[in-house]
N, C-alpha and C positions, 0 to 999 in steps of 0.2 A: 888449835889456836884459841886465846880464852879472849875474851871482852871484861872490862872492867865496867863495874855499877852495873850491876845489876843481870837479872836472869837474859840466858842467850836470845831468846824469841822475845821476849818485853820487858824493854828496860825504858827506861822515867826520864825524865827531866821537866823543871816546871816550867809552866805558861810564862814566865817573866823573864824566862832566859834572855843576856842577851850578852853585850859587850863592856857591860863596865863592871864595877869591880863589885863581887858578890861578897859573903858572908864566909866563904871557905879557906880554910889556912892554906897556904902554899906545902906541895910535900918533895920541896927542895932539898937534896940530901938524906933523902930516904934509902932504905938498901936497895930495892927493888923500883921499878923506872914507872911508875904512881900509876902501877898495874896488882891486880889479883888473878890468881885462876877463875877459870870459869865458874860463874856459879857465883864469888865473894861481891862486896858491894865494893865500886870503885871509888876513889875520891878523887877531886880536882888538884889539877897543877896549875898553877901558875901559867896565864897568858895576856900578856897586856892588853892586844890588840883583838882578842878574841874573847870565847865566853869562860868565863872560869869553872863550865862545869861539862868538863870535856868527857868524852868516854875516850877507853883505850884500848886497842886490841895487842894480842900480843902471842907470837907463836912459839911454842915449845924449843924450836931447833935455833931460836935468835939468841947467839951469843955475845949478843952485843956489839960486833966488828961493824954493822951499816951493809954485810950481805944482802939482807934481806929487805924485800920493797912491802911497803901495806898500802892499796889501795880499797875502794869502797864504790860500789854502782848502785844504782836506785835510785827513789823520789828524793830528790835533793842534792842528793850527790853532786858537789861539785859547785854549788850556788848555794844552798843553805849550809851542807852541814861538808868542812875541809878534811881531811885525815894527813898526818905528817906521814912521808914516807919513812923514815926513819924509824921513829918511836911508836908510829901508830895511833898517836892521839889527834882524837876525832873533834873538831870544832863545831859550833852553830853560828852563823855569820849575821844573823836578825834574831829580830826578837819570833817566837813561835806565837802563834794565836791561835785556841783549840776551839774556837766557835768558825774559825776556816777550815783547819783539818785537824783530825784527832790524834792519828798517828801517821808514822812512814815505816815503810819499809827498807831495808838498806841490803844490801850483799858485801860480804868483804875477804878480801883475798890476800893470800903471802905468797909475794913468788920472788925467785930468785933475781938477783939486781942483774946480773949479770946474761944469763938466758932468756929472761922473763918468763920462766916457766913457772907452775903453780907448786909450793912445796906442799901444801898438804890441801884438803877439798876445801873448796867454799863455803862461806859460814854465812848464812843468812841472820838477820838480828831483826826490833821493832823498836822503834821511838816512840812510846807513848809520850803524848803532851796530855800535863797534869792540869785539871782546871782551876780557877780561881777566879772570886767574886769580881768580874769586870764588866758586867754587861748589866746595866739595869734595866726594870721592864719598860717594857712598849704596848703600848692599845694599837694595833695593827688596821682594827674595823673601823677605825674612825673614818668620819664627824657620827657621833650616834646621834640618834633621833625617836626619842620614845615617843608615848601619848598613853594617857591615861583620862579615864572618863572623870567627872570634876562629881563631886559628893562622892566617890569613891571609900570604901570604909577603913581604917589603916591598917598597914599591911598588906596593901593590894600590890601586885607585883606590875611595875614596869615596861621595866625591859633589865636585859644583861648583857653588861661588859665582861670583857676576858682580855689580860693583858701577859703579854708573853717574852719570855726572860732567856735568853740566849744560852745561858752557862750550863752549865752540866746538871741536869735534877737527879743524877746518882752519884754526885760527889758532893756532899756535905751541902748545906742550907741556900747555897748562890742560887738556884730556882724557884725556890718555894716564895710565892708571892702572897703577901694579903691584901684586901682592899680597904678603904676606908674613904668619906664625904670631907674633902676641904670647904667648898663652900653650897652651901643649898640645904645643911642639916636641919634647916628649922621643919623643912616641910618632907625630906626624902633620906632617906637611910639604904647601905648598900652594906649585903653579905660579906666578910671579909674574906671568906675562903670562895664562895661562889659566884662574887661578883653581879649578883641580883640586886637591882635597884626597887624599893617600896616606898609605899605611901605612907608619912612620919605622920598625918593627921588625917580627918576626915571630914573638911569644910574646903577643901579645894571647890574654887568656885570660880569658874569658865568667864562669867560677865565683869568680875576683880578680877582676875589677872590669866588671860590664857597660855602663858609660856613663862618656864622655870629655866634656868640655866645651872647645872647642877655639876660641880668640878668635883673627879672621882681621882685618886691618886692607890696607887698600886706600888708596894714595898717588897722588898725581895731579903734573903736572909730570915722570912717568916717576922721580919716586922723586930727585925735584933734593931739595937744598937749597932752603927756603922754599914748597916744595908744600903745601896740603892732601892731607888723611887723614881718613877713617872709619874702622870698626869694626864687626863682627859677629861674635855669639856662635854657635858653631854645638856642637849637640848629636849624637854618634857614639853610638851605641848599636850594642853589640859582641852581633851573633847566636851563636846555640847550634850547636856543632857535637859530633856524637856521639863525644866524643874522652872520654868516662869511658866504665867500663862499669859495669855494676850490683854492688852490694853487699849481704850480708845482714848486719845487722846484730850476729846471733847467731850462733856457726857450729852450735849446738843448738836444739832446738827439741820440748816433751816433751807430751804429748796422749792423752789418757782416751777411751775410749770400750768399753760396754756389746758383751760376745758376741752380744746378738740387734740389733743395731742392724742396719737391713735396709739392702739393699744402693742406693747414692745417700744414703749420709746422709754429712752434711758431718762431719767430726771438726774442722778446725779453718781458719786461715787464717795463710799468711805472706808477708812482703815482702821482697824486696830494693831497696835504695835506690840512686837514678841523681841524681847530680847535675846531668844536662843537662835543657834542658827540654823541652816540646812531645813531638812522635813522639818525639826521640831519649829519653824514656823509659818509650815501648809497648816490651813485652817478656813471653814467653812462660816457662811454665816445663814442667819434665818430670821425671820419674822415672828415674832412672840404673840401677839395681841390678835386677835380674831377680825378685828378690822382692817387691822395691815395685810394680814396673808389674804382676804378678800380682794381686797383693792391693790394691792403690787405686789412685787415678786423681787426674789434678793436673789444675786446670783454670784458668784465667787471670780473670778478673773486669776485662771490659773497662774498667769505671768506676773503679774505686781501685788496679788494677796488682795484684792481692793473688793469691797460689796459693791455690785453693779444693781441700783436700783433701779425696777421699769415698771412700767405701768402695765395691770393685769386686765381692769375692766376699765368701760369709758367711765372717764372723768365729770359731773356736772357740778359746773358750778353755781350755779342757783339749788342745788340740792346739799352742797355741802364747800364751803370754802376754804377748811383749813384741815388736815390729814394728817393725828399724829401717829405715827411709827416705831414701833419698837423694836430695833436691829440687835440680833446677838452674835456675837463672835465665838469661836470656840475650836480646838485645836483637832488638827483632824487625827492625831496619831499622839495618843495619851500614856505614857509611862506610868503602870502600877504602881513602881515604886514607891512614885510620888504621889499619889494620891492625896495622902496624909496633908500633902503642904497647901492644902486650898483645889476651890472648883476651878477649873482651867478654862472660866470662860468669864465675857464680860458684855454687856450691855449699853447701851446707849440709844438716844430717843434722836428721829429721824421727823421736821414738821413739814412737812409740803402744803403750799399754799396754792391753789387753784385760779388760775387767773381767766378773769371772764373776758370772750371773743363774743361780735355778732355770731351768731348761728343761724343757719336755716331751719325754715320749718319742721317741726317731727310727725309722720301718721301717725295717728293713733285710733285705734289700734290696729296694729300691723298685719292686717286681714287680707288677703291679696286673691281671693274667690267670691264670684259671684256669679247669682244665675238669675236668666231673665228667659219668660215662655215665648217660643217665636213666633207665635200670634202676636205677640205686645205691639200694641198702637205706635206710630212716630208719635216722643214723644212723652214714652211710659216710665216711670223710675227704676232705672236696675238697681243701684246701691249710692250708698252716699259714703264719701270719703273725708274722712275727718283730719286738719292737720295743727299743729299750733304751734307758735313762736315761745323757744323754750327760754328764752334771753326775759330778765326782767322787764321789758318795755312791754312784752305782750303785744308785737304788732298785729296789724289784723293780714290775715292771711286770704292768697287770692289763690285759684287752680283753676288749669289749665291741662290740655291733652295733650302730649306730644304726639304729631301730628305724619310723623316720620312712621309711627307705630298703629295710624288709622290715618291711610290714607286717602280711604275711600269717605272718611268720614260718617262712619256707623253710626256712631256715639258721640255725645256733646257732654258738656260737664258746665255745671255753671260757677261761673267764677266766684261767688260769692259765697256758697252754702256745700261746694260738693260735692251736688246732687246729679248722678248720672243716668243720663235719659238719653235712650235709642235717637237717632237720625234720619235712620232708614230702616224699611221692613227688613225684617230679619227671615233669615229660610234656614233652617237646621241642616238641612241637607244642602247648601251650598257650602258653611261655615258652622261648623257646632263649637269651637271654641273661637276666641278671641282674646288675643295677649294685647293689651293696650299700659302704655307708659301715662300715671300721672305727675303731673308737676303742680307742685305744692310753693309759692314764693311770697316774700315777703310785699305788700300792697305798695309799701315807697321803697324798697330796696329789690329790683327782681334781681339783681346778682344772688341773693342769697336765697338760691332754687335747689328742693329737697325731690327726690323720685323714687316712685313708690311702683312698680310693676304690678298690675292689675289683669287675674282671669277671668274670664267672662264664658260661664257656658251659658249654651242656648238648649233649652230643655224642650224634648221635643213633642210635639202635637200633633194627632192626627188629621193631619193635612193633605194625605198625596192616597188614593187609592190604589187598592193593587192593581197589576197588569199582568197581563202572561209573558210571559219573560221570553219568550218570543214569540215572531207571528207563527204560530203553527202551521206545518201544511203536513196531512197522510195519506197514503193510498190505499185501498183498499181493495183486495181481487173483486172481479165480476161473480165468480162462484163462490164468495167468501159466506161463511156460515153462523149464526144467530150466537151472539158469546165471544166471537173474535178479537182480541183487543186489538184497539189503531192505534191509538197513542198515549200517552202519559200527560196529563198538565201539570204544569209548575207556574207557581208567581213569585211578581218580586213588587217589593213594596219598600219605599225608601223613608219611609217611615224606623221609628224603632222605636217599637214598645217598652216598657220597662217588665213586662211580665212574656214579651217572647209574642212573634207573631200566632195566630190564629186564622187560617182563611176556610171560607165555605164556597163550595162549588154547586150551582143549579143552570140548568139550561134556560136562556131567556126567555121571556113571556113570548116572543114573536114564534119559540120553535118547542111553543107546548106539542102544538098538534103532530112533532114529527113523530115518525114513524120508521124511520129507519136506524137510527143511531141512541144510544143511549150513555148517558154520563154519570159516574160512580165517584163518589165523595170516600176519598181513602179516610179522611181523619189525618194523616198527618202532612196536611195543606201541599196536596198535591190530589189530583181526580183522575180516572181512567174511563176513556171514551172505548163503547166494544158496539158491535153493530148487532143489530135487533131486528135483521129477517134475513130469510134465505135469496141469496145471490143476488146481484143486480147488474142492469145491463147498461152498458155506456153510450150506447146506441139514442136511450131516452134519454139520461142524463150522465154526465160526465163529470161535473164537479156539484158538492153538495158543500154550503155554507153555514156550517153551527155554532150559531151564538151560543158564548156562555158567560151567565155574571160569575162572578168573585165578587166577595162580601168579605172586608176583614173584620175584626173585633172590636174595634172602635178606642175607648169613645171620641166623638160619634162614628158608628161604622158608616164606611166607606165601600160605594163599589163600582164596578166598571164591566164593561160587557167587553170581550174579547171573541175571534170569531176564528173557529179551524176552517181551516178551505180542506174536502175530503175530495182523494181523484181519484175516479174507476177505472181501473186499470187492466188490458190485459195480461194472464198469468199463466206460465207453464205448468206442470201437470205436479211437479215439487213446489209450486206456490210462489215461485219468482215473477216478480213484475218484469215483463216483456215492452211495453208501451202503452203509453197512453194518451189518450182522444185530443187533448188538449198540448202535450208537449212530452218529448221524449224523458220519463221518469228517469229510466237507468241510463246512466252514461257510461263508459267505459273509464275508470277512472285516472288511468295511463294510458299513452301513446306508447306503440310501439317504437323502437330508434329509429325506421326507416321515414314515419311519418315526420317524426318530429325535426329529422333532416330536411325533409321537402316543406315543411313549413317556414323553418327558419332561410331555406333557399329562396320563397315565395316572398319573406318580408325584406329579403336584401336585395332582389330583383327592383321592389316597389322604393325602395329607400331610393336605390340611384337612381332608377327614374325622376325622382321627384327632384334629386339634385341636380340632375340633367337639365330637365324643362325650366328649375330656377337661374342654371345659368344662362343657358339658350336665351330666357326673356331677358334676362342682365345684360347680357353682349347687346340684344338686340335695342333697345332701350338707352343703351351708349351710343349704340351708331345713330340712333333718332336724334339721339340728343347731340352730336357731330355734325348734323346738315342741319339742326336747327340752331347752332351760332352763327352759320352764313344767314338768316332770315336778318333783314333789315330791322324788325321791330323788335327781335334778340338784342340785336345792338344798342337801340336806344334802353329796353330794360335793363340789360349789364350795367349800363353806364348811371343811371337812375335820372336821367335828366327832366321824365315824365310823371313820377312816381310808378302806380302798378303798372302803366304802359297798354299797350292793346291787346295784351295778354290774358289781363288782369277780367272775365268777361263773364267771372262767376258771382259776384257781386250785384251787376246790372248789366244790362244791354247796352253793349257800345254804338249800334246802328240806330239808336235813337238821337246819341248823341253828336251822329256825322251830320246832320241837316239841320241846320237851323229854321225850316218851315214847316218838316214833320212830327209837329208835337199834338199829335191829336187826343195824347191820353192827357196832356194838360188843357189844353186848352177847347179840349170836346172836337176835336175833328178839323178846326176851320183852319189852321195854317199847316196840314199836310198837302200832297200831292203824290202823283205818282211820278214811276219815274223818267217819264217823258216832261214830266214839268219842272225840270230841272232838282226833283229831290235826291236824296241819297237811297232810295232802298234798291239800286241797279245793281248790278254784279261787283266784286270788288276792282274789277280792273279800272272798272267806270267811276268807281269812286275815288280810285288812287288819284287817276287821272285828274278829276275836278277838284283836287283839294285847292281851295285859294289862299292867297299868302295871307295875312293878318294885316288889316289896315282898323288901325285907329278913327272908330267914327263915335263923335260924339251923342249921335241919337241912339246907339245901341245899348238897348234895354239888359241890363243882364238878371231881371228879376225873375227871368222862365229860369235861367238856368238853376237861379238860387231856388227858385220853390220846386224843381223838379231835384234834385240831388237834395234837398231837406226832406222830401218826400221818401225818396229811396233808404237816405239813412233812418229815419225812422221803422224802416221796415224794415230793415235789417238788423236794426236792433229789437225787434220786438220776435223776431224770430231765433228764436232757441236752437235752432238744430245747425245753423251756421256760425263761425268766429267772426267779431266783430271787425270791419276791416275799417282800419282807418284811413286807406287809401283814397277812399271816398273826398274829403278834404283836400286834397290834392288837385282836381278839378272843380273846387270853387270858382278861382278868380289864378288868372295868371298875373294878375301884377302889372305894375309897370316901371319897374324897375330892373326887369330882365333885362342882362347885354345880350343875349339872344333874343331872337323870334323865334315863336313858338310855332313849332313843327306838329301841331294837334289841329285836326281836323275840326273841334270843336271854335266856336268864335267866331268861323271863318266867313269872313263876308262879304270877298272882292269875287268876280268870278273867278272861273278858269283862266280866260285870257288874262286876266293880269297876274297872274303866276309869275314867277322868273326863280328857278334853283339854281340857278348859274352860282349863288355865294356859297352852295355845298362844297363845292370845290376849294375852297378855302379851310376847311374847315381842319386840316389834317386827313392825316391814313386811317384815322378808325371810319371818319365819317364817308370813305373814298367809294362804299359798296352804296351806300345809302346816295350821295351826289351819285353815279352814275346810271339807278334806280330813274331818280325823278331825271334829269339833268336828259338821259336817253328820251325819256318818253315825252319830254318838250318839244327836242328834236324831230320827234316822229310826227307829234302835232301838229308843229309847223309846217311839216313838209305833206300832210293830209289837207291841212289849210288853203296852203299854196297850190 
C-alpha cells in the first residue's frame, strides 16, 4: 500500500492547513488517481469542501472497480483528518496548530469491500505539523519589579526579563527573540539578547524621583522585518542610600525651666531632619561645649529620632540664669562611599533659661559629725550648724530640732546662730551616738524648711570604775596547801578607753595584815587569788572575806574595792568538796526521773488544794451573801433610799449616831447616859425597839449633828490609808422635802410610845419584810404594856 506526499513514517503538511482554497493546481485528469508510490511526494486534488492538501493511500492490488475499502485509525482519525473509502484520500477537517500538537499518528488499512477482510498488513504513517511565525512573545513573569540603589554607577544591573515565544526555535527564526526599551531609555537600557535591564546614568537620586516605569518590548524573527512583538511594563524602584546628612531645621533653639527642677527632668525636645529613609535616618546626638555636657545630658528617643534634653546637675539660679548649649546631630550608620559628599552631621545651639523659685535654706557646709565629751556641762556647745537662703532676698534664717528625732530632748539649738548645746547630762555608756534631725527655715516663710541629719558622738571619759564582773564566791579544802589557786579575777569597766583597758589588782588596806590568802597581778587585767598557809579548819572559821581594789588607767584613774567571800569546806581524799559549814556547796546537779516525778506530783497535789479552798470560800461567801438579802437593812441599801445605810460602819460609828443625848466626845461628856437612862448604847434589840418616828420640832438644834459629821469628814480626809467616802454627806440634813419619812434612827425625837409602823404596810412587797420587822414588835409591845 503506498501513501502519497511524502515519506511513510513522516509526512508534512503546514500549520495553515485548512479548508479553503490553497495555492495547489488541481490534478484533475491526471493518469494515475493524484497518487505516487511509496516513498514519491504526493500532490493535492481538488476538494471544495475540504483541505486542498490531501494525502492519499493507495494499494497495489486496486484496480480501480471500488473493491476495495481504505479506512485510517489514530489520533484524529475520524474528526480531524477523513479518508475516502474509495480513492483513499485523506482530508484535514480544521485548521492544525503545532504549538497544541506537533504531530499524529495515524494507521491505515485496505480491505476488501466485500469480506472486510485486510488485503495486505497495516501501514502505520506520522503527520507532522510544519511551524510557522504565529505566536509572538510573552513576558510570562509579570508585573516585574526591580530596585536599584540611587547613585548607582552606569551599567549597574537591575533586574531580568525573559520573554517566551511559542513557535518552534528549530524551525527557522519564529523563536528567536530580542529585546529592546520603548519607554524609560533616558535612564535604563536592556540587553537585547539577555534581556538584562542597567543603569543608562549614574545620578539616580532616591529624594527626585523614587520609582521609574520602564516598558520593555520583546521581537521574535530576531528582530526581522515582519516579526511579532510584546511588551512589558516593568517597575524600578530607586533604593535609599545615606548620601544626605541630617539637618536641623532651626539653628536656635530657646527652653524654660524652674531652679529646683530635680535632676532627670526633661527640659525639652529637638530634631534634625534626614532625607533618607529607613536606618539611614537612625542618628545620635551629643553635647559639644564643655559646659553643656556638665550641666545636661542629650539622649536619642529611639522611636521619633528626637534629642531628649535633661537636666544632669541641680540647677541655680542665682548662680547662672541663662545655659547655652550646643546639640549635635549625626548619623549613626555612615556609608564610605559617601564620604566625599560632606560631614554627615549638623549642629545647633540649644538656650535654656533658669527660672527662679523661693527655695529653702541650704547647710553649709554639709558636715553631718560631731563630737561632744560626756562630762560636758548642760549647756555646753557641741557644734554650730550654718544654713543660708540661697534666693536673692537673703532671708534671715531660723533652726530648729526636729523633735520627733530628740525626744527626750538632749539637745537645744538656738534659733538664731546654730549653735547646739547639750540639755541634759550626757552618759556615753547610756548613749554614745545620737542621730538628731535639724531644720533650717525661712524667719517669715517656715513653709520653706531645708533638713540636715546630724551625728553626735559622745566621746568618752573616765567616769565609771572597774568592778569584778561578778561577785565572786570560792571554796577552798580544809587540808588545802600553801600555792593552791582559788580563783581567777576579772573586771569589767564600761568605760572605753581609746588606748585599750589597763587594770591593777592589790589587796585593800583593811586586809594587809591577812595572812591566809594571797593575790597575784597577771598583767593582763585579770589577778589570781592562791592561799598562803597550810590547811585550815572550818571549825574556827568558815567563811573568809577578801577585799580587793582594782585601779584602772585613768586619766584620772579610778577604783573600787570588791570583796571574794572564800568557804572552808570539807573535801574527800581526791580533793572534792563534800560540804560546807555554812551551806551545802555541791548540789547534785540533776534529779533523778523518779524525784522529779514526785515533785511535780507534790506541786499538783498543792495547786488543787489551793483551788479547792478558793472555791469552798466562793460557795461559802455566796451562801453569806443569800441570807444577807433577807436582813432588813440589805433592803434599804439595795434600794439606796439611805445612802451608805447601816452597813456603811467603816467610815464612823453608827452607835453614836443612834442617841441623840450620848454625844459625849462633842460635847465633853454632859449629854450622854447610860443605858438605863434612856440612851442608845443597849443591845440592838433595845434599840430597834426604841427607834422613834420623826416629828418636826422647831427647837431642834441641828448644829451637834453638823459639827460632829464636819468633824469626822475632816478626818477622813486627812487620813491617807482609807478612800474618801462621800457618803458621809448623806447624813447632813434630811430635808424637808421628802414624801417619805425617814426610817434613820438619827434625828429621832419622839419617844418609843409614839411610834406607829403600821404605814410600812403600805408601802409595797419589797418593803413587806421590813413592815412585819417593826409592825411585829409593836404588837408584842403593846401586849407587854397591857
Amino acid at each position: 500500500m503506498r501513501l502519497g506526499r511524502g515519506d511513510p513514517t513522516l509526512l508534512g503538511s503546514l500549520e495553515q492547513m485548512g479548508t479553503t482554497q490553497g495555492p495547489w493546481a488541481p490534478c484533475a485528469g491526471a493518469p494515475h488517481p493524484c497518487g505516487l508510490s511509496r516513498g514519491a511526494r504526493a500532490w493535492p486534488q481538488p476538494a471544495p469542501t475540504l483541505s486542498l492538501f490531501p494525502w492519499q493511500i493507495h494499494s497495489d492490488s486496486d484496480e480501480g472497480d471500488g473493491s476495495i475499502k481504505y479506512t485510517i485509525s489514530g489520533e484524529g482519525a475520524g474528526t480531524i483528518f477523513l479518508i475516502d473509502e474509495i480513492t483513499g484520500d485523506i482530508h484535514a477537517t480544521e485548521r492544525l496548530d503545532r504549538e497544541q500538537k506537533t504531530f499524529y499518528t495515524l494507521r491505515a488499512q485496505a480491505r476488501d469491500r466485500q469480506t472486510d477482510q485486510l488485503l495486505e498488513p497495516e501501514s502505520e504513517f506520522i503527520i507532522k505539523v510544519q511551524d510557522i511565525n504565529d505566536s509572538e512573545p510573552r513576558f510570562l513573569e509579570g508585573p516585574y519589579i526591580g530596585s536599584v540603589a540611587e547613585l548607582s554607577p552606569i551599567g549597574t544591573s537591575v533586574m531580568q526579563v525573559m520573554a517566551s515565544d511559542a513557535d518552534d526555535p528549530t524551525y527557522g527564526s519564529s523563536a528567536r527573540v530580542v529585546y529592546s526599551v520603548l519607554e524609560g531609555e533616558q535612564h535604563f537600557t536592556v540587553d537585547s539578547k539577555t534581556g538584562v535591564i542597567r543603569t543608562a546614568v549614574a545620578d539616580l537620586d532616591r529624594e527626585t524621583q523614587d520609582r521609574y516605569e520602564v516598558v520593555i518590548r520583546a521581537t521574535d524573527m530576531a528582530g526581522q522585518l515582519g516579526g511579532l512583538s510584546g511588551s512589558t511594563t516593568v517597575t524600578i524602584v530607586v533604593t535609599d542610600v545615606n548620601d544626605n546628612p541630617p539637618r536641623f531645621p532651626q539653628k536656635m533653639y530657646q527652653f524654660s525651666i524652674v531652679e529646683t527642677a530635680p535632676v532627670g527632668t526633661a527640659i525639652g525636645r529637638v530634631k534634625a531632619e534626614d532625607s533618607d529613609v529607613g536606618e539611614n535616618t537612625d542618628m545620635t546626638y551629643q553635647v559639644k561645649d564643655e559646659e553643656g555636657v556638665e550641666m545636661f545630658k542629650v539622649t536619642t528617643d529611639s522611636n521619633t529620632q528626637e534629642a531628649v534634653i535633661t537636666v544632669q546637675k541641680p540647677l541655680d539660679y542665682e548662680s547662672k540664669k541663662v545655659h547655652t548649649v550646643v546639640v549635635e546631630a549625626l548619623n549613626k550608620f555612615v556609608d564610605p562611599r559617601f564620604v566625599d559628599l560632606g560631614t554627615f552631621r549638623d549642629q545647633t545651639i540649644v538656650r535654656v533659661s533658669v527660672l527662679d523659685v523661693d527655695e529653702p535654706p541650704e547647710f553649709r557646709p554639709p558636715s553631718n559629725l560631731m563630737e561632744v565629751q560626756e562630762d560636758a556641762h548642760v549647756g555646753s556647745v557641741v557644734g554650730v550648724v550654718t544654713a543660708l537662703d540661697p534666693d536673692t532676698a537673703n532671708h534671715p534664717v531660723r533652726y530648729a530640732i526636729d523633735r520627733s528625732t530628740d525626744m527626750e530632748r538632749i539637745f537645744d539649738i538656738d534659733a538664731n546662730t546654730g549653735a547646739i548645746v547639750t540639755g541634759k547630762v550626757l552618759d556615753r555608756e547610756t548613749a554614745g551616738w545620737h542621730n538628731i534631725t535639724v531644720l533650717a527655715m525661712e524667719a517669715d516663710n517656715h513653709s520653706q524648711v531645708s533638713r540636715a541629719s546630724l551625728r553626735i558622738r559622745i566621746l568618752d571619759v573616765n567616769d565609771n570604775p572597774p568592778e569584778l564582773a561578778t561577785p565572786y564566791e570560792a571554796a577552798v579544802c580544809e587540808d588545802a596547801k600553801p600555792g593552791q589557786l582559788i580563783q581567777t579575777i576579772s573586771v569589767v569597766d564600761r568605760d572605753e578607753p581609746q588606748s585599750g583597758h589597763r587594770f591593777y589588782f592589790t589587796l585593800a588596806p583593811e586586809a594587809t595584815n591577812n595572812h591566809h590568802f594571797s593575790l597575784l597581778d597577771i598583767k593582763d587585767n585579770t589577778a589570781a587569788v592562791h592561799t598562803q598557809r597550810m590547811g585550815f579548819n572550818r571549825q574556827e572559821q568558815d567563811v573568809y572575806l577578801l577585799p580587793i581594789l582594782v585601779v584602772d588607767s585613768g586619766p584620772p584613774a579610778l577604783s573600787s574595792t570588791g570583796t571574794l567571800t572564800i568557804r572552808i569546806c570539807g573535801c574527800d581524799s581526791n580533793g572534792a568538796i563534800q560540804s560546807c559549814n555554812s551551806t551545802a556547796y555541791v548540789v547534785s546537779a540533776t534529779l533523778s526521773p523518779g524525784a522529779l516525778i514526785a515533785l511535780l506530783v507534790c506541786v499538783l497535789i498543792l495547786v488543787v488544794l489551793i483551788l479547792l479552798i478558793l472555791t469552798l470560800k466562793r460557795h461559802h461567801k455566796s451562801h453569806l451573801t443569800s441570807e444577807d438579802d433577807e436582813d432588813m437593812r440589805d433592803n434599804v441599801i439595795k434600794y439606796n433610799d439611805e445612802g451608805g445605810g447601816e452597813q456603811d460602819t467603816e467610815a464612823y460609828d453608827m452607835s453614836a449616831l443612834r442617841s441623840l443625848y450620848d454625844f459625849s466626845e462633842i460635847k465633853g461628856g454632859d449629854g450622854g447616859g447610860g443605858p438605863g437612862e434612856g440612851g442608845l448604847g443597849g443591845n440592838p434589840a433595845s434599840e430597834l425597839r426604841a427607834l422613834p418616828q420623826w416629828v418636826q420640832s422647831p427647837d431642834l438644834d441641828f448644829s451637834v449633828f453638823r459639827d460632829y459629821i464636819c468633824r469626822k469628814v475632816e478626818q477622813a480626809d486627812e487620813d491617807l490609808s482609807v478612800p474618801p467616802y462621800d457618803s458621809f454627806q448623806t447624813y447632813a440634813f434630811e430635808g424637808s422635802d421628802s414624801p417619805v419619812p425617814s426610817l434613820s434612827s438619827i434625828n429621832t425625837w419622839s419617844s418609843a410610845s409614839e411610834q406607829d409602823f403600821s404605814y410600812l404596810g403600805g408601802w409595797g412587797p419589797r418593803f413587806r419584810q421590813l413592815a412585819a420587822l417593826y409592825a411585829g414588835r409593836r404588837g408584842e409591845e403593846d401586849t407587854e404594856e397591857s
